[in-house]
DRENMAR-199762 format. One record per residue (C-alpha): z, y, x; residue in three letters. Coordinates in steps of 0.001 Angstrom, whole numbers, padded with zeros to 6 digits, always signed. Each point is the difference from the previous one (the first is absolute). Last residue first. Layout:
N
ZYXALA
...
This chain:
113
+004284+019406+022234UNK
+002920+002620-001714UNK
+002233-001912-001947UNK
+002202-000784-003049UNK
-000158-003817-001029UNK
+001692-002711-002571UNK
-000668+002216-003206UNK
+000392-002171-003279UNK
-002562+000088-002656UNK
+000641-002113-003473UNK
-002041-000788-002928UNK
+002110-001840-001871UNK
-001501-002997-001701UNK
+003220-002314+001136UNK
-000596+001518+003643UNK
-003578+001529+000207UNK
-000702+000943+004227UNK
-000519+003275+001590UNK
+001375-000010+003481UNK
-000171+003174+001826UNK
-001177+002122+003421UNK
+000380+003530-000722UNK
-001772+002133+003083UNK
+000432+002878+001727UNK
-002990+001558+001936UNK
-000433+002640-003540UNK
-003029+000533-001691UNK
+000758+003633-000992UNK
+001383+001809+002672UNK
+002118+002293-001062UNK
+001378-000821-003513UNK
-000010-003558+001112UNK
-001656-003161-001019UNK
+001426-003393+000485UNK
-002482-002812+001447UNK
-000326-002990-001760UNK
+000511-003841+001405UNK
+000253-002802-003041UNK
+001367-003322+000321UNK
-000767-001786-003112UNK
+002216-003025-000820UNK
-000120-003630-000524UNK
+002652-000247+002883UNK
-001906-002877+001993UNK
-003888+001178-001473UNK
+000661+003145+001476UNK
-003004+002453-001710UNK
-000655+002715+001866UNK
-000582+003666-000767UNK
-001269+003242+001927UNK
+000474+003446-001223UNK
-002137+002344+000695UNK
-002546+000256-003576UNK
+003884-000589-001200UNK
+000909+003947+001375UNK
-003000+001507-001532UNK
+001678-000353-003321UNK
+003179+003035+000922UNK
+002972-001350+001500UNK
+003060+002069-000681UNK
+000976+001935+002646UNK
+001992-000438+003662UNK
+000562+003115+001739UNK
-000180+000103+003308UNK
+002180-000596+003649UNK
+000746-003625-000961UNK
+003955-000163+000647UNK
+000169+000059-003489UNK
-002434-002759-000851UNK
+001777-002553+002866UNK
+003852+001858-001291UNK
-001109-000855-003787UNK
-000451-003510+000842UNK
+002898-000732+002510UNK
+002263+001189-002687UNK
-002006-002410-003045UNK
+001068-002917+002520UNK
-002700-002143+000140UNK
-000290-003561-001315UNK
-001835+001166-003295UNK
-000110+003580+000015UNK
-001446-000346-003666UNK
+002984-001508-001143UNK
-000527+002168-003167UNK
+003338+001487+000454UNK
-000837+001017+003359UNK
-003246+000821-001041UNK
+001336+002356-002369UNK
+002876+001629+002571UNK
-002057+001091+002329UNK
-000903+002863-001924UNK
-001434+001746+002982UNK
-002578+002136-002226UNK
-003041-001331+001863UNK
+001681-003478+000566UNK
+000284-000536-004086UNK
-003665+000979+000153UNK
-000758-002577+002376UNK
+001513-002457-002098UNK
-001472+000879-003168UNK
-003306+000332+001770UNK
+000838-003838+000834UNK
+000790-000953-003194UNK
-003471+001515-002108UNK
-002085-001720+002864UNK
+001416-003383-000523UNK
-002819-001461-002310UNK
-002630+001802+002586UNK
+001251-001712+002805UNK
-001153-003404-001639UNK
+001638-003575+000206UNK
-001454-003275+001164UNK
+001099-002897-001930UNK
């Protein structure tokens, strides 16, 4: 069952958005941080020297998916976008995967390649 980025578009500008406005608090409640500590999280995007926006469309033209047969889950790589420089060198790396018929996206990865 191979799943689709565009199903899981609508929770992953969620997410970002929820990083835009530092409400760390939503995906920590969503379990959204998944195995790392939502502190570590919002020091990695605030120690970023710009200002992380919401992710306009282009953004998933970027993004590149793969399919992990072992965790039945989409791992999905997306650069953030910034007030200053647009297409920002920061990228999400995160699961996507349907638990129970949940669509669910968990963030495993905060980096600069």
């Amino acid at each position: 069952m191979a799943l689709k980025l565009s199903s899981f578009i609508p929770i992953i500008k969620e997410l970002v958005y929820h990083i835009s406005i530092n409400d760390y608090t939503s995906i920590e409640r969503k379990g959204q941080n998944g195995d790392i500590l939502i502190e570590d999280l919002a020091e990695v995007i605030h120690l970023y020297p710009y200002m992380i926006i919401p992710l306009p469309d282009e953004a998933f033209d970027l993004a590149e998916s793969y399919f992990i047969e072992k965790k039945k889950s989409l791992d999905v790589y997306i650069p953030f976008w910034t007030k200053e420089e647009g297409r920002s060198d920061l990228m999400l790396a995160l699961s996507c995967y349907i638990n129970d018929g949940v669509k669910e996206v968990i963030i495993f990865d905060v980096f600069v390649p």
